[in-house]
Backbone as JSON Lines, residues from 0, in Angstrom:
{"i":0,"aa":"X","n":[-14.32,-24.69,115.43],"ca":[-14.74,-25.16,114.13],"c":[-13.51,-25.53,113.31]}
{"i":1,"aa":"X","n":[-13.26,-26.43,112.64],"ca":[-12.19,-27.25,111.85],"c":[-12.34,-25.98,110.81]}
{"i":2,"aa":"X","n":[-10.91,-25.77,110.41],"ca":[-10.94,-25.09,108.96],"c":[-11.13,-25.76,107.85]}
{"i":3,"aa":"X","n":[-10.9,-25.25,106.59],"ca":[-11.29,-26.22,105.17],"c":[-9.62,-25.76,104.96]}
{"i":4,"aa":"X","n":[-9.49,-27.67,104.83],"ca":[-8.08,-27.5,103.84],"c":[-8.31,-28.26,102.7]}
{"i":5,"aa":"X","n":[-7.22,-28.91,102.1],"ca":[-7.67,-29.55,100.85],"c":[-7.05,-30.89,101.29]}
{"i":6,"aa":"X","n":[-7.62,-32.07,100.18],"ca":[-6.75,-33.05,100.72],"c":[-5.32,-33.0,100.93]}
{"i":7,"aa":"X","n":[-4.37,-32.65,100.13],"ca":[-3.19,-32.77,100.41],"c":[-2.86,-32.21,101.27]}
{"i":8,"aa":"X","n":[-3.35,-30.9,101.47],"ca":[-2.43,-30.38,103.1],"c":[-2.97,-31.39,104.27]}
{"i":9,"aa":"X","n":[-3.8,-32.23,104.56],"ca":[-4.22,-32.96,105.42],"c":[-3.07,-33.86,105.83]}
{"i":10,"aa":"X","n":[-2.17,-34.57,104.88],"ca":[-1.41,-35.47,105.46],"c":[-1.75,-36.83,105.81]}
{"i":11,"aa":"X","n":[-2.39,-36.93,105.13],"ca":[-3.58,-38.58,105.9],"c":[-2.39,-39.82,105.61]}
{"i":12,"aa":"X","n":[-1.76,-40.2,106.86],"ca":[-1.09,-41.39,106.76],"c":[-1.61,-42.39,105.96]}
{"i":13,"aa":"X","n":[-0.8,-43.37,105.14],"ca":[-0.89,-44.34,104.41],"c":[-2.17,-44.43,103.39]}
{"i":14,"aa":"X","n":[-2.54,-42.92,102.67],"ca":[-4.02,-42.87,102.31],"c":[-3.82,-43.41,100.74]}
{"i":15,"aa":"X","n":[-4.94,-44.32,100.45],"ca":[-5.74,-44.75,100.04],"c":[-6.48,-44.52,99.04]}
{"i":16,"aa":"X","n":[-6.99,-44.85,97.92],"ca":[-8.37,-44.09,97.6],"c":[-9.19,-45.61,97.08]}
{"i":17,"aa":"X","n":[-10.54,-45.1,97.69],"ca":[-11.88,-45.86,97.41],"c":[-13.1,-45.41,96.26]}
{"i":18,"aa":"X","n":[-13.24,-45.27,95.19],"ca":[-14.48,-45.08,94.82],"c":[-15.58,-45.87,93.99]}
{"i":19,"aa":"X","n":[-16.74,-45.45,95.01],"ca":[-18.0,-46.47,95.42],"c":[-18.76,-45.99,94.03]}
{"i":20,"aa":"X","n":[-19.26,-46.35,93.02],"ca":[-20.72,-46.02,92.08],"c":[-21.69,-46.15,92.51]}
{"i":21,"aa":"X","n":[-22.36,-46.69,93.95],"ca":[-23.31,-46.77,94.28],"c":[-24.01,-46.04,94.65]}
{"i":22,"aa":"X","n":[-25.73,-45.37,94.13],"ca":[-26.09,-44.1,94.29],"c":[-26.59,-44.1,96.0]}
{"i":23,"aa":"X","n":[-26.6,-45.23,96.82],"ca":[-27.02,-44.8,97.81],"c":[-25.96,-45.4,98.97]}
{"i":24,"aa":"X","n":[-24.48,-44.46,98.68],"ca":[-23.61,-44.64,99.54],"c":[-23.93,-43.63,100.68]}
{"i":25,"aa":"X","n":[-23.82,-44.5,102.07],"ca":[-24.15,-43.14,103.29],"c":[-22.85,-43.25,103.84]}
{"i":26,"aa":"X","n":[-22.65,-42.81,105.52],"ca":[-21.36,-43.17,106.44],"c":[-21.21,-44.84,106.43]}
{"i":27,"aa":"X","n":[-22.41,-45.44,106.69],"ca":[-22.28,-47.17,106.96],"c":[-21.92,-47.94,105.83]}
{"i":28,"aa":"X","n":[-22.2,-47.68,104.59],"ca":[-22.05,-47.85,103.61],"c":[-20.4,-47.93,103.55]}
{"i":29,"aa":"X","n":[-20.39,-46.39,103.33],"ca":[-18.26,-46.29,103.15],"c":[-17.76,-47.35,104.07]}
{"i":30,"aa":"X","n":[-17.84,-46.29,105.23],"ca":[-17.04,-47.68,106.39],"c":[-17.07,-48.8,105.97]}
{"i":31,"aa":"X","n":[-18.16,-49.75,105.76],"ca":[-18.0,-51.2,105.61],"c":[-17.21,-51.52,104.53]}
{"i":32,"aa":"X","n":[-17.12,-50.7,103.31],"ca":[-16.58,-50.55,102.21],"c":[-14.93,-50.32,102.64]}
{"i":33,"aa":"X","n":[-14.45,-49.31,103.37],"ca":[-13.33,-48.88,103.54],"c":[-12.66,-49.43,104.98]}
{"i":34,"aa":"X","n":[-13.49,-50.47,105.74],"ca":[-12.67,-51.67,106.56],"c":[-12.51,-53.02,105.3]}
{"i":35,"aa":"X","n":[-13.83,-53.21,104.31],"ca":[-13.07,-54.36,103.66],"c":[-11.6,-53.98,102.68]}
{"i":36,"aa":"X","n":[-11.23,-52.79,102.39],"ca":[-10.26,-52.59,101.65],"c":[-8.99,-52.27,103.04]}
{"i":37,"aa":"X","n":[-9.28,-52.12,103.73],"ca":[-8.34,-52.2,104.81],"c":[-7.96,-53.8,105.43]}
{"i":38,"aa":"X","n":[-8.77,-54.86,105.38],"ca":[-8.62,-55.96,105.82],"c":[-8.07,-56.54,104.99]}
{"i":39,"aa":"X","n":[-7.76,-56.21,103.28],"ca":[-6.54,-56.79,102.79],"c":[-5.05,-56.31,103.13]}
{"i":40,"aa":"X","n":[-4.68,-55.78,103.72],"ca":[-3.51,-55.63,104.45],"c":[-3.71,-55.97,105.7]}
{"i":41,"aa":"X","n":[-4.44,-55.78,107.01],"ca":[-4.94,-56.64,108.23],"c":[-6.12,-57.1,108.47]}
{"i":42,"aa":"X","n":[-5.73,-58.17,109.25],"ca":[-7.08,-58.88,109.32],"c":[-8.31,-58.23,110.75]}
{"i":43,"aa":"X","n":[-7.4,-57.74,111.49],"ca":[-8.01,-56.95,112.68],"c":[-7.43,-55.41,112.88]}
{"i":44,"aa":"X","n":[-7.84,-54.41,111.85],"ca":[-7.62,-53.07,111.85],"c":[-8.83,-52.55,112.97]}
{"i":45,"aa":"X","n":[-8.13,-51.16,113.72],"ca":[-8.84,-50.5,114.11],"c":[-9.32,-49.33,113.4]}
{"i":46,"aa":"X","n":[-10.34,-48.71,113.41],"ca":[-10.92,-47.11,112.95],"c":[-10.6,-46.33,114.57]}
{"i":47,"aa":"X","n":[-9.91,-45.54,114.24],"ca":[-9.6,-44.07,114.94],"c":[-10.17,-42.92,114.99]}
{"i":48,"aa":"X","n":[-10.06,-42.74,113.54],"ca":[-11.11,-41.45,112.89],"c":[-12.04,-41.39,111.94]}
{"i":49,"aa":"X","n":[-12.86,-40.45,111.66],"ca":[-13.55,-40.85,110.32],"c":[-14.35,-39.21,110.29]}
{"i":50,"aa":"X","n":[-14.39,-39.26,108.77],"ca":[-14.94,-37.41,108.52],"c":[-16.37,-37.71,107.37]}
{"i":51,"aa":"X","n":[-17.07,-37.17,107.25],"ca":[-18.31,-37.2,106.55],"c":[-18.42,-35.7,105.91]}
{"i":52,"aa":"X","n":[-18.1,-35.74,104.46],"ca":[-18.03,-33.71,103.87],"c":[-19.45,-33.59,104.21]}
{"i":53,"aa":"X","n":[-20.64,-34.26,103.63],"ca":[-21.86,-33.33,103.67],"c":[-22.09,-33.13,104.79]}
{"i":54,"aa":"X","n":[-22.45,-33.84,105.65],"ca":[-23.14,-33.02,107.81],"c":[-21.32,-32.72,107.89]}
{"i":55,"aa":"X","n":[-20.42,-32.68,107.82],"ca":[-19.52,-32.2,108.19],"c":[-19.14,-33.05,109.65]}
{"i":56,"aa":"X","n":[-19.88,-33.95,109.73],"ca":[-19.83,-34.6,110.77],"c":[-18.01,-35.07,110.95]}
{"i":57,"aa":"X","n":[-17.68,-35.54,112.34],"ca":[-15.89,-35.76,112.76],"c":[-16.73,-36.76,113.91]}
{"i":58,"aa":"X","n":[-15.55,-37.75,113.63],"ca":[-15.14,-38.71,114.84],"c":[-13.65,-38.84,115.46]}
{"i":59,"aa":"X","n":[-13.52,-38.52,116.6],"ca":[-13.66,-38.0,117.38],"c":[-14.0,-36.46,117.3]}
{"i":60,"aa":"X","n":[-14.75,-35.71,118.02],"ca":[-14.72,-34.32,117.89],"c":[-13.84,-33.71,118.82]}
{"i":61,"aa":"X","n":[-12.8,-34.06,118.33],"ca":[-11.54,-33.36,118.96],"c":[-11.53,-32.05,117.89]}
{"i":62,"aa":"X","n":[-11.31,-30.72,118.7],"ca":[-11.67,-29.45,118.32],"c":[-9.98,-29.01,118.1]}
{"i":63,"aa":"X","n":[-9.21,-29.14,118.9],"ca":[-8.49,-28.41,118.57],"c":[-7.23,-28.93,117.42]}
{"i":64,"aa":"X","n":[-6.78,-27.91,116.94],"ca":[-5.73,-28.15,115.65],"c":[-4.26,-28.63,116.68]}
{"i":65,"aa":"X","n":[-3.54,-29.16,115.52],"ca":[-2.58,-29.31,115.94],"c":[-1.16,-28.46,115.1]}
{"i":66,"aa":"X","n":[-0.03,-28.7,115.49],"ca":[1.2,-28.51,114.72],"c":[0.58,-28.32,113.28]}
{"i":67,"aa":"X","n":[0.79,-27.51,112.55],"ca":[0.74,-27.06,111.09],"c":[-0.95,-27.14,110.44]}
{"i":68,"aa":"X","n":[-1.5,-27.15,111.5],"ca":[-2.99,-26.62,111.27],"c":[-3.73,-28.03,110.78]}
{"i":69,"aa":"X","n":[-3.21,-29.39,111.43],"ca":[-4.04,-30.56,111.06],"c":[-5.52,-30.26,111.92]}
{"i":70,"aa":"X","n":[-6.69,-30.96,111.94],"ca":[-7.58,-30.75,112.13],"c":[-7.78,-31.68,113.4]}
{"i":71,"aa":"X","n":[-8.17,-31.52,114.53],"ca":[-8.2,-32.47,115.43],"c":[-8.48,-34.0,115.22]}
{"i":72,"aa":"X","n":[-9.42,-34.3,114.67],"ca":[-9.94,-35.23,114.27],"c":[-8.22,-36.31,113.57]}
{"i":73,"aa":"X","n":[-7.64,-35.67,112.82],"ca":[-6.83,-36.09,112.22],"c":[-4.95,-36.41,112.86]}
{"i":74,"aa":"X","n":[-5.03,-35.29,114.04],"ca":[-4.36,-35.6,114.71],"c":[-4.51,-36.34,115.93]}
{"i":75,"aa":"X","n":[-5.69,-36.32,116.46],"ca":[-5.93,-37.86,117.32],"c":[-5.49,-38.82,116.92]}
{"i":76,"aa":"X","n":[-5.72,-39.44,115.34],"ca":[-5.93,-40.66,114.89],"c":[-3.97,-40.77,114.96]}
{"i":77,"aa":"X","n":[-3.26,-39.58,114.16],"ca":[-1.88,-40.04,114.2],"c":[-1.51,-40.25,115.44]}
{"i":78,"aa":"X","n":[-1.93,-39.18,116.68],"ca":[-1.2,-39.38,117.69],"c":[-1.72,-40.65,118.56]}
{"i":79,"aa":"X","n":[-2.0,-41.77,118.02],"ca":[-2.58,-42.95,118.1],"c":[-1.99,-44.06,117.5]}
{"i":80,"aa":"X","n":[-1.34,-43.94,116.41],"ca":[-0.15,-44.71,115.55],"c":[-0.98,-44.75,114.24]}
{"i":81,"aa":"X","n":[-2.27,-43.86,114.0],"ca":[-2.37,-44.69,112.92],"c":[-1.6,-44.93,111.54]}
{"i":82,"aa":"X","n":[-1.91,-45.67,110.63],"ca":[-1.0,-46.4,109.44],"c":[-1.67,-46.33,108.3]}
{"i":83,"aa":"X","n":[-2.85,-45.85,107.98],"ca":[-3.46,-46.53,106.79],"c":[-4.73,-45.19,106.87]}
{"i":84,"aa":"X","n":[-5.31,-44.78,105.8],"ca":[-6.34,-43.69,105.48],"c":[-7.1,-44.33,104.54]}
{"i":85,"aa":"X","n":[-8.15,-44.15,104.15],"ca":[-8.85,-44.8,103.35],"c":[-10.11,-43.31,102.63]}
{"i":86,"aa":"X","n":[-9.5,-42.85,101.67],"ca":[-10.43,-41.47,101.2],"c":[-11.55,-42.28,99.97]}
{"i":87,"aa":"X","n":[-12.92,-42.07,100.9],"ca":[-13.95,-43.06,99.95],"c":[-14.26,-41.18,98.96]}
{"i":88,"aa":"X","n":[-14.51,-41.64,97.72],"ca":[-14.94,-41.13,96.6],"c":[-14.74,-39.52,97.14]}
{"i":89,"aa":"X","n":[-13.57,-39.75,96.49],"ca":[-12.71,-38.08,96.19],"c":[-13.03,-37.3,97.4]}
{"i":90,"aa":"X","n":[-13.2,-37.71,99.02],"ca":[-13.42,-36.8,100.1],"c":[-14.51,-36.76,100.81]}
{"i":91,"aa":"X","n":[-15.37,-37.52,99.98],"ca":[-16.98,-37.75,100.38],"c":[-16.68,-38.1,101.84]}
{"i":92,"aa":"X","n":[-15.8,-39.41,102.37],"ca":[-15.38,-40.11,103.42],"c":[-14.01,-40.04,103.47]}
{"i":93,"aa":"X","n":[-13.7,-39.92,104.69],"ca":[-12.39,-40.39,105.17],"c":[-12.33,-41.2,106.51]}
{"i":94,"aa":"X","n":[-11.82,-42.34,106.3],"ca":[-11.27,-43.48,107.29],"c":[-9.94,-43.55,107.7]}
{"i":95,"aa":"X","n":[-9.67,-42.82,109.24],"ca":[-8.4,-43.63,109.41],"c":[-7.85,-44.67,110.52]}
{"i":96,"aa":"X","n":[-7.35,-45.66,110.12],"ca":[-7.0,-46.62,110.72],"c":[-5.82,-47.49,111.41]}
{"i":97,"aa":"X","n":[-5.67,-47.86,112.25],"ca":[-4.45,-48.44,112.87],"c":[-4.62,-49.71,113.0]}
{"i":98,"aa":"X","n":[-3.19,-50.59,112.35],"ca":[-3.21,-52.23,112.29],"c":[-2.13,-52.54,113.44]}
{"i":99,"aa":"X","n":[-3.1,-53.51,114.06],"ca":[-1.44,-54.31,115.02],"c":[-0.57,-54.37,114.73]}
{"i":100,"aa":"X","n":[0.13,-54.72,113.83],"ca":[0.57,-55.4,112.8],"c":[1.4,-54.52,111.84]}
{"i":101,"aa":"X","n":[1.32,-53.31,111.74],"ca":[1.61,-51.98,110.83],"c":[1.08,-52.6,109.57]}
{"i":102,"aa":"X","n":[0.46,-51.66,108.56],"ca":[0.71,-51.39,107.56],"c":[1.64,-51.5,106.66]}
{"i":103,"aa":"X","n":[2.05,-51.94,105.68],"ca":[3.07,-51.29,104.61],"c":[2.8,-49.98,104.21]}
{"i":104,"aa":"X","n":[3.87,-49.33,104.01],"ca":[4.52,-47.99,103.98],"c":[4.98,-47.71,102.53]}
């Protein structure tokens, strides 16, 4: 089971923030929301990871922690190159993503 950290101890490369007013934001919702704010820096970003607070749901469900207690989920995506995080409405969502291309830093 992933522990609860807070955002900042997470570390989320190149993160972001998104927030949606729309009362019926779900996972499909963000995502589409948090690849179009990613496609102004690339035009062909990948998604790596992605976290959902209410089902607690993780993509990938990579279980185990890594170095300094990142959460699997979060260290897949770095140990992948990703560049870019995208935190939709204060934690609700998190997107992270890798550009061909890198990111600006």
């Amino acid at each position: 089971m992933e522990k609860a950290q807070t955002w900042d101890e997470l570390n989320l490369p190149g993160e972001t923030y998104l927030n949606l007013d729309a009362s019926d934001v779900d996972l499909d919702v963000a995502r589409k929301a948090a690849l179009e704010r990613v496609k102004k820096y690339d035009s062909d970003p990948m998604l790596l990871a992605w976290y959902e607070r209410k089902s607690g749901r993780i993509s990938p469900r990579e279980s185990c922690e890594g170095e300094g207690g990142q959460p699997g989920w979060v260290n897949y995506a770095k140990n992948r190159g990703a560049d870019l995080s995208v935190n939709v409405n204060h934690g609700e969502y998190i997107f992270i993503f890798k550009s061909e291309h890198g990111f600006p830093v």
